[in-house]
TORNU-733226 format. One record per residue (C-alpha): residue in one letter; z negated, y, x negated. Coordinates in steps of 0.02 Angstrom, whole numbers, m for minus. Example, Ala and Ser with C-alpha at 12.3 -4.5 7.8 and 13.67 -1.06 7.14 Angstrom:
# residues 2
+------+--------+--------+--------+
! milo !     pz !     py !     px !
+------+--------+--------+--------+
!    a !   m390 !   m225 !   m615 !
!    s !   m357 !    m53 !   m684 !
+------+--------+--------+--------+
This chain:
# residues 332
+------+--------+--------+--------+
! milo !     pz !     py !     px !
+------+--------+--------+--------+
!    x !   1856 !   3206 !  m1583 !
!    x !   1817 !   3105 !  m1423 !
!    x !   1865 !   2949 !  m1500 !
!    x !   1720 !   3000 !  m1626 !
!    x !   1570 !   3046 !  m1506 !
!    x !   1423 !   2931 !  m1482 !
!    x !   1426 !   2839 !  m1328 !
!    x !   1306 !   2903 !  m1190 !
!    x !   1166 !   2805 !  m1171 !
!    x !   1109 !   2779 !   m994 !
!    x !    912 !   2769 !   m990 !
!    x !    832 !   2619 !   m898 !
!    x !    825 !   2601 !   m728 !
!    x !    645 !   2624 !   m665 !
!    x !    603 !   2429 !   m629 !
!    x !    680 !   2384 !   m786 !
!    x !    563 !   2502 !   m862 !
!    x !    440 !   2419 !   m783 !
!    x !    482 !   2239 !   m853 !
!    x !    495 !   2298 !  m1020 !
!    x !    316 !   2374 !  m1013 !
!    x !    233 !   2206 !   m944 !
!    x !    334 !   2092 !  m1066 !
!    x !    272 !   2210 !  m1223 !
!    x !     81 !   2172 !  m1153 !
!    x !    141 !   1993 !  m1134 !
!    x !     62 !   1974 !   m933 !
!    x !    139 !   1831 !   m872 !
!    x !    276 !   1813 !   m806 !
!    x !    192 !   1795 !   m606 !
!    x !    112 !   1965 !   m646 !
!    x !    285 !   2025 !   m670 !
!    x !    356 !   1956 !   m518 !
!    x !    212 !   2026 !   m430 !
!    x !    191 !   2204 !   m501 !
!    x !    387 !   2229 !   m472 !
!    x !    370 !   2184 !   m297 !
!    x !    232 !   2291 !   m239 !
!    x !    291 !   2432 !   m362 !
!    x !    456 !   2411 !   m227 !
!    x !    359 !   2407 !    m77 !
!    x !    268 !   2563 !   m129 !
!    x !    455 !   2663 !   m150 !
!    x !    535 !   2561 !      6 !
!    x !    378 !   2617 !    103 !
!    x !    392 !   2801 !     93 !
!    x !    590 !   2826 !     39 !
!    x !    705 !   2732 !    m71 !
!    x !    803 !   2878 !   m154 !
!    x !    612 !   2980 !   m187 !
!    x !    558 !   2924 !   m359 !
!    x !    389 !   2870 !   m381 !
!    x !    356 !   3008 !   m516 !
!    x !    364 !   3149 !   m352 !
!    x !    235 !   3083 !   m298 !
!    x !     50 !   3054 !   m341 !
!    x !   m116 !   2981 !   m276 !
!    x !   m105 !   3039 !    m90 !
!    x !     30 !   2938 !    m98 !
!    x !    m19 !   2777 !   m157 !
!    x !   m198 !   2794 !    m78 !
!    x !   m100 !   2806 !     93 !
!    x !     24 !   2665 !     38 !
!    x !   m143 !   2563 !      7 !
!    x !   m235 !   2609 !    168 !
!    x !    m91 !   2572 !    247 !
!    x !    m68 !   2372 !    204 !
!    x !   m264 !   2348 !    242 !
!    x !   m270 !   2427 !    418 !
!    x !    m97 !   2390 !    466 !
!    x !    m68 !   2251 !    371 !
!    x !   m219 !   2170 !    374 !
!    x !   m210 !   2108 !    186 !
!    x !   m342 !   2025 !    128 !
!    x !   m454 !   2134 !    m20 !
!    x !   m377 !   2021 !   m171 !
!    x !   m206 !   2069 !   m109 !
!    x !   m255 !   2257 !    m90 !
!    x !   m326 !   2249 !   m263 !
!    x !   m177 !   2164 !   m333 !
!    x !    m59 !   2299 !   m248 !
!    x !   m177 !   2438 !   m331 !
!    x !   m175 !   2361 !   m490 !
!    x !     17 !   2373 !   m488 !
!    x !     16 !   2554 !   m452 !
!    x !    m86 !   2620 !   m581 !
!    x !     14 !   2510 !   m699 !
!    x !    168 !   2592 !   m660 !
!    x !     95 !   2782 !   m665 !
!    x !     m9 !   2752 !   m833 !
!    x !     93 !   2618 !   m931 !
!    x !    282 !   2676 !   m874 !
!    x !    268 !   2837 !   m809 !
!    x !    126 !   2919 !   m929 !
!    x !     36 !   2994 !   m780 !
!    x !   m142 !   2980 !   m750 !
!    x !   m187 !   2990 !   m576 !
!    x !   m377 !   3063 !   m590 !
!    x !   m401 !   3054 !   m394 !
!    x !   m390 !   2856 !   m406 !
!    x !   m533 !   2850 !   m540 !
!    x !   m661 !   2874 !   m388 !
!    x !   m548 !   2777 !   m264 !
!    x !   m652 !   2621 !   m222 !
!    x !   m584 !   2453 !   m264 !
!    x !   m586 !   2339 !   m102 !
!    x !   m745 !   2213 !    m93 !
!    x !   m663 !   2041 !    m93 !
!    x !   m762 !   1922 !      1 !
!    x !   m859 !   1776 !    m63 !
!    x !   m810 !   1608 !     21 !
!    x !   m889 !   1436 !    m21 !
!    x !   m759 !   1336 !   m113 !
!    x !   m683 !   1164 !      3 !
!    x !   m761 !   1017 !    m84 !
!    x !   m699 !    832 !    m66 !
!    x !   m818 !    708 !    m66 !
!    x !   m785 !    572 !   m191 !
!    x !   m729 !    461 !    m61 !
!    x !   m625 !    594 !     22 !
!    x !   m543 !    599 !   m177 !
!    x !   m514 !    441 !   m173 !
!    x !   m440 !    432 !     14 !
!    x !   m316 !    567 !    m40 !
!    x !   m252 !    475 !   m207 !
!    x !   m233 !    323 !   m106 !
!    x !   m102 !    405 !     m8 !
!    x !     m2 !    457 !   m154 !
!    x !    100 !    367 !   m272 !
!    x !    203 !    381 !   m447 !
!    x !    212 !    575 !   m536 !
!    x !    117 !    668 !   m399 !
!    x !    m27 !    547 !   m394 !
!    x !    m43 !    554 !   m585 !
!    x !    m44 !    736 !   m566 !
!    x !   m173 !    743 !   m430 !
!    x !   m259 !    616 !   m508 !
!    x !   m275 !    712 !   m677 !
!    x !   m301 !    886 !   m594 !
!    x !   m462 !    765 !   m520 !
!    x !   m524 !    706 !   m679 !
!    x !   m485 !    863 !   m785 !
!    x !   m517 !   1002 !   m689 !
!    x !   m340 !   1077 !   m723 !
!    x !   m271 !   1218 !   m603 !
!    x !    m99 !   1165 !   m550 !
!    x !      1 !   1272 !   m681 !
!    x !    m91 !   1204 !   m803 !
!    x !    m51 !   1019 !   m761 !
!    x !    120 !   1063 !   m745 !
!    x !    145 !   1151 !   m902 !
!    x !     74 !   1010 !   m994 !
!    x !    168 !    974 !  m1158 !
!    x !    150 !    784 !  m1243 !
!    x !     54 !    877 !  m1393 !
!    x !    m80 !    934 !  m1306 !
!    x !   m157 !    740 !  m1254 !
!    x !   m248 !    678 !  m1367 !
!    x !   m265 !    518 !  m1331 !
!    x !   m404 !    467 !  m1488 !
!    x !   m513 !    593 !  m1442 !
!    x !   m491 !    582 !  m1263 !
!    x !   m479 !    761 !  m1244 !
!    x !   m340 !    861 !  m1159 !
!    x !   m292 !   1040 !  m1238 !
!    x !   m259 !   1166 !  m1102 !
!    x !   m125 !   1312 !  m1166 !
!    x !   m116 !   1487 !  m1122 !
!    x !   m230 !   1454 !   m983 !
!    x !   m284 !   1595 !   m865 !
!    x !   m325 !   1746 !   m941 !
!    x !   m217 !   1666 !  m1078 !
!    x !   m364 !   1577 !  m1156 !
!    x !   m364 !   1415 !  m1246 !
!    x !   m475 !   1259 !  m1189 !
!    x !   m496 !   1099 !  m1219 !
!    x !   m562 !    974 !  m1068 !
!    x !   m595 !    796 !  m1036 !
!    x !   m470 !    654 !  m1021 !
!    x !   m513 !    514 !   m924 !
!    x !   m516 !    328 !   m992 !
!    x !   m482 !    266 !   m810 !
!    x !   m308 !    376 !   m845 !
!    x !   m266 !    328 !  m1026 !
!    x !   m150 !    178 !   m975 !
!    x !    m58 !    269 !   m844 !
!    x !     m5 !    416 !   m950 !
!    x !     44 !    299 !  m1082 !
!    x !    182 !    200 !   m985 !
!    x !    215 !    360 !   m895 !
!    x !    248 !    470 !  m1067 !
!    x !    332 !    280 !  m1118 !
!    x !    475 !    328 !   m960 !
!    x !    501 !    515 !  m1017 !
!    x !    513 !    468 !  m1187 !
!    x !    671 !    357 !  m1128 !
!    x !    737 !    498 !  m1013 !
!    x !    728 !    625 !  m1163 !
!    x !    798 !    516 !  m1283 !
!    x !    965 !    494 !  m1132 !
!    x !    939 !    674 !  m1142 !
!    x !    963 !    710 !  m1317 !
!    x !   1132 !    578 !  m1345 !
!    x !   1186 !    700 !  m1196 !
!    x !   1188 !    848 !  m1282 !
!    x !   1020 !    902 !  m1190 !
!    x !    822 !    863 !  m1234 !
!    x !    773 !   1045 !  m1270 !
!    x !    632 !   1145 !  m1190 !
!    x !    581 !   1318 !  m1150 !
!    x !    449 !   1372 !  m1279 !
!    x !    317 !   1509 !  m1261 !
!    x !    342 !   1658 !  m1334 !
!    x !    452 !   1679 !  m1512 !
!    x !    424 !   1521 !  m1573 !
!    x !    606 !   1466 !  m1526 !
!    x !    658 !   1589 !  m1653 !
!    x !    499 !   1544 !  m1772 !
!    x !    534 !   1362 !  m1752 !
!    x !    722 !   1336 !  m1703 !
!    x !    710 !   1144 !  m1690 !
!    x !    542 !   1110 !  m1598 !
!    x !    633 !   1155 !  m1429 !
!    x !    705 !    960 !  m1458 !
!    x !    543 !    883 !  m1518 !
!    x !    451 !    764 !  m1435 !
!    x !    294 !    833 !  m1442 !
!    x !    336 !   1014 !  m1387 !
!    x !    400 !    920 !  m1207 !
!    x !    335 !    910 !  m1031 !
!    x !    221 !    786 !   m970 !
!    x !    305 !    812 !   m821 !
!    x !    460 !    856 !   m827 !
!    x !    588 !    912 !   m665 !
!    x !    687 !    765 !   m613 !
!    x !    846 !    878 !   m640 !
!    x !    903 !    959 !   m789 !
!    x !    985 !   1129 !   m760 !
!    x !   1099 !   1243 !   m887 !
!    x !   1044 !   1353 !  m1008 !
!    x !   1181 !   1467 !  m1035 !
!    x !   1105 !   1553 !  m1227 !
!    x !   1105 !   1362 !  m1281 !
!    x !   1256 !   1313 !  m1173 !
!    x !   1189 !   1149 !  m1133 !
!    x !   1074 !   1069 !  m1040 !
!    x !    884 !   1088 !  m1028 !
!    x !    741 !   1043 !   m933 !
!    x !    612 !   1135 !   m844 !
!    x !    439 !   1072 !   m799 !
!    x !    395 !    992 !   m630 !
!    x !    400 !   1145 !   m495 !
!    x !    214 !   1128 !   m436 !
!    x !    296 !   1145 !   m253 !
!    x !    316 !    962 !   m267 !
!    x !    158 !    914 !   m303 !
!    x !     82 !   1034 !   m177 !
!    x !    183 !    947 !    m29 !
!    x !    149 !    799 !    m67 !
!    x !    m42 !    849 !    m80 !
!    x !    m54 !    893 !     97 !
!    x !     50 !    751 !    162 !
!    x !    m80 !    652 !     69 !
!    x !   m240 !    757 !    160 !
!    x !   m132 !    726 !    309 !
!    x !   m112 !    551 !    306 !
!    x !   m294 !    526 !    218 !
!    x !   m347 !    599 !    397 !
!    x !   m449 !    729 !    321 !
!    x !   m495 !    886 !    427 !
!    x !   m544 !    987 !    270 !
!    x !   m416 !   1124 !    233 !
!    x !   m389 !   1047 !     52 !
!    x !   m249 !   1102 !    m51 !
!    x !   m215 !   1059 !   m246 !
!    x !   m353 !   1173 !   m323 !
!    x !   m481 !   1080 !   m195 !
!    x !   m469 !    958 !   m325 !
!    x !   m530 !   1066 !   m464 !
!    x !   m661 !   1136 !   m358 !
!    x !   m718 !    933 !   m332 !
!    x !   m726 !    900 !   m506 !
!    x !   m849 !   1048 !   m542 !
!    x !   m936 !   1022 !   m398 !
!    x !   m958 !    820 !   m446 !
!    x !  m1006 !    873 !   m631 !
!    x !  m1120 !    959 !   m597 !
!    x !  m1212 !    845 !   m459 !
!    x !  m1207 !    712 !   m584 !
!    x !  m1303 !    809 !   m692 !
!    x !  m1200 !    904 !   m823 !
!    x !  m1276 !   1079 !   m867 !
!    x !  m1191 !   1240 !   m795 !
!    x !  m1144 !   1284 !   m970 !
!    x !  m1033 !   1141 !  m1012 !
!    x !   m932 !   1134 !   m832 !
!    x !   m910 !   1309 !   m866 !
!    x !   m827 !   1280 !  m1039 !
!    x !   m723 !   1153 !   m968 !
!    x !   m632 !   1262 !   m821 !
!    x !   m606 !   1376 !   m930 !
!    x !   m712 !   1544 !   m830 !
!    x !   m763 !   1669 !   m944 !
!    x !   m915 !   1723 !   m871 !
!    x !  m1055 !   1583 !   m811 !
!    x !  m1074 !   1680 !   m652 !
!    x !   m892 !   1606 !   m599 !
!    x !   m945 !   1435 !   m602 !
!    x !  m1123 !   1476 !   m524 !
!    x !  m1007 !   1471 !   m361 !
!    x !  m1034 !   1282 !   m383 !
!    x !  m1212 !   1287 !   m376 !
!    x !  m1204 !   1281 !   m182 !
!    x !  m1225 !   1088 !   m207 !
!    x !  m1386 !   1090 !   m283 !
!    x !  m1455 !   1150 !   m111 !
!    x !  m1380 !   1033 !      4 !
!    x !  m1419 !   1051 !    172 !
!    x !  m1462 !   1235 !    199 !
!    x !  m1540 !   1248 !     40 !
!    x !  m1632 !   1098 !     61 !
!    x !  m1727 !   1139 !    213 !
!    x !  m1772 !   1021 !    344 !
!    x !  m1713 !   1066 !    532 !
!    x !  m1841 !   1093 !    643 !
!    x !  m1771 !    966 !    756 !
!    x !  m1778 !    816 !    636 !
!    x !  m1983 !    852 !    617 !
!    x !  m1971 !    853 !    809 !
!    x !  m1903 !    686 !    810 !
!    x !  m2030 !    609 !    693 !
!    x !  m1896 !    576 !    564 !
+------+--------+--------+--------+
């Protein structure tokens, strides 16, 4: 009779739980990583053997109260870690909290964007050379968020239309933005040199990629195509145990970050400028040359125009265009 009984199913552990609910809404996988570690934080802070279902809003209000005025976490952070929370009660644990409906969100604050000038641009590039300068460069040019340059695949430049094809972007949208002619010779003889390393790659029993979503199991030979691969792939291949061969990964976006601000560094720039100053230069440039708010909105990708109107700050240069009191003063 034993021999004969159903096995006992154990039910999922509470984070796992968690996992499986964000990967069936397909967030990303940094929303993961984030929601599972302030969903921990919120059980560490209080006691690691209480489950989260004994307790309720008090509970997570204080939790949140408690990482701005003793934490000091800035409001995005706050909103992020309240975000997380009523994920886990209404997605995994099928409780509505009705005292957070008139809990107040924290106000993030509103901070003019860094700006390079386009000779502080160019100052920066000069300092950099090989893959990270292409990337710069093209984050520069493009107006790509660092993610997005790294995840590059060799499909989505289109080198005819001069047009580059942003995937999954955020808010997992779809765009398409400008590619440079000043860049169309250096990708070439750079995708020339992967091309080379994935073809080593595939007489190695490697040259596959990760691909988004099913369409490994939709598509069960694009992993190994040329045109599903990395602009820029890691250096390094590393093991893929499903496969049971090698694979690679796409450039970690830590390398192009330090080399970034050895670059600002060495450029001698005081400006705290990090990758996505870039970005904020090329909207900022567009849109001083002349190109309507509409069209640098389409090509960052924001879904509401009000986003981009951040950049409007340079159409009032100077204070808003006033004239100090002192320069009348000295007859200039």
């Amino acid at each position: 009779m034993d021999c004969l009984s159903p096995p006992v199913s154990t039910p999922p552990r509470l984070l796992d739980r968690v996992r499986q609910a964000i990967r069936t809404r397909h967030y990303s996988p940094r929303t993961e990583r984030a929601y599972v570690g302030w969903i921990k934080r919120y059980i560490f802070f209080y006691d690691a053997k209480r489950h989260p279902d004994t307790m309720g809003a008090p509970e997570v209000i204080s939790f949140l109260s408690h990482l701005a005025m003793s934490e000091r976490v800035s409001a995005s952070t706050q909103n992020q870690a309240f975000s997380a929370l009523l994920f886990l009660y209404r997605e995994v644990l099928g409780i509505e909290l009705q005292a957070l409906a008139t809990t107040p969100r924290a106000k993030p604050s509103v901070h003019v964007p860094v700006v390079l000038s386009r000779d502080e641009v160019q100052a920066v590039l000069r300092q950099m050379s090989g893959t990270p300068w292409l990337m710069a460069s093209l984050m520069y040019a493009s107006g790509l968020r660092l993610l997005e340059c790294a995840r590059l695949r060799v499909k989505d430049i289109d080198f005819h239309r001069r047009e580059i094809t942003v995937r999954d972007g955020k808010g997992r949208k779809d765009r398409r933005t400008v590619l440079p002619d000043a860049l169309t010779a250096p990708l070439h003889a750079h995708l020339e040199r992967i091309r080379a390393q994935h073809s080593v790659d595939l007489t190695r029993g490697g040259g596959s990629v990760a691909l988004p979503g099913a369409l490994e199991r939709k598509w069960p030979r694009a992993a190994w195509e040329w045109g599903w691969q990395w602009v820029f792939p890691a250096t390094r291949p590393y093991f893929e145990p499903v496969l049971r061969a090698p694979r690679r990964h796409h450039l970690h976006e830590t390398v192009l970050q330090r080399a970034f601000a050895l670059a600002v560094r060495s450029a001698g720039l005081v400006k705290r400028a990090t990758c996505h100053t870039l970005r904020h230069s090329f909207a900022t440039h567009l849109l001083e040359t002349g190109y309507d708010i509409r069209t640098v909105q389409e090509l960052l990708g924001h879904r509401d125009v009000s986003t981009t109107m951040i950049y409007t700050h340079v159409l009032k240069r100077g204070g808003f265009a006033v004239r100090s009191p002192l320069d009348f003063a000295n007859g200039t």
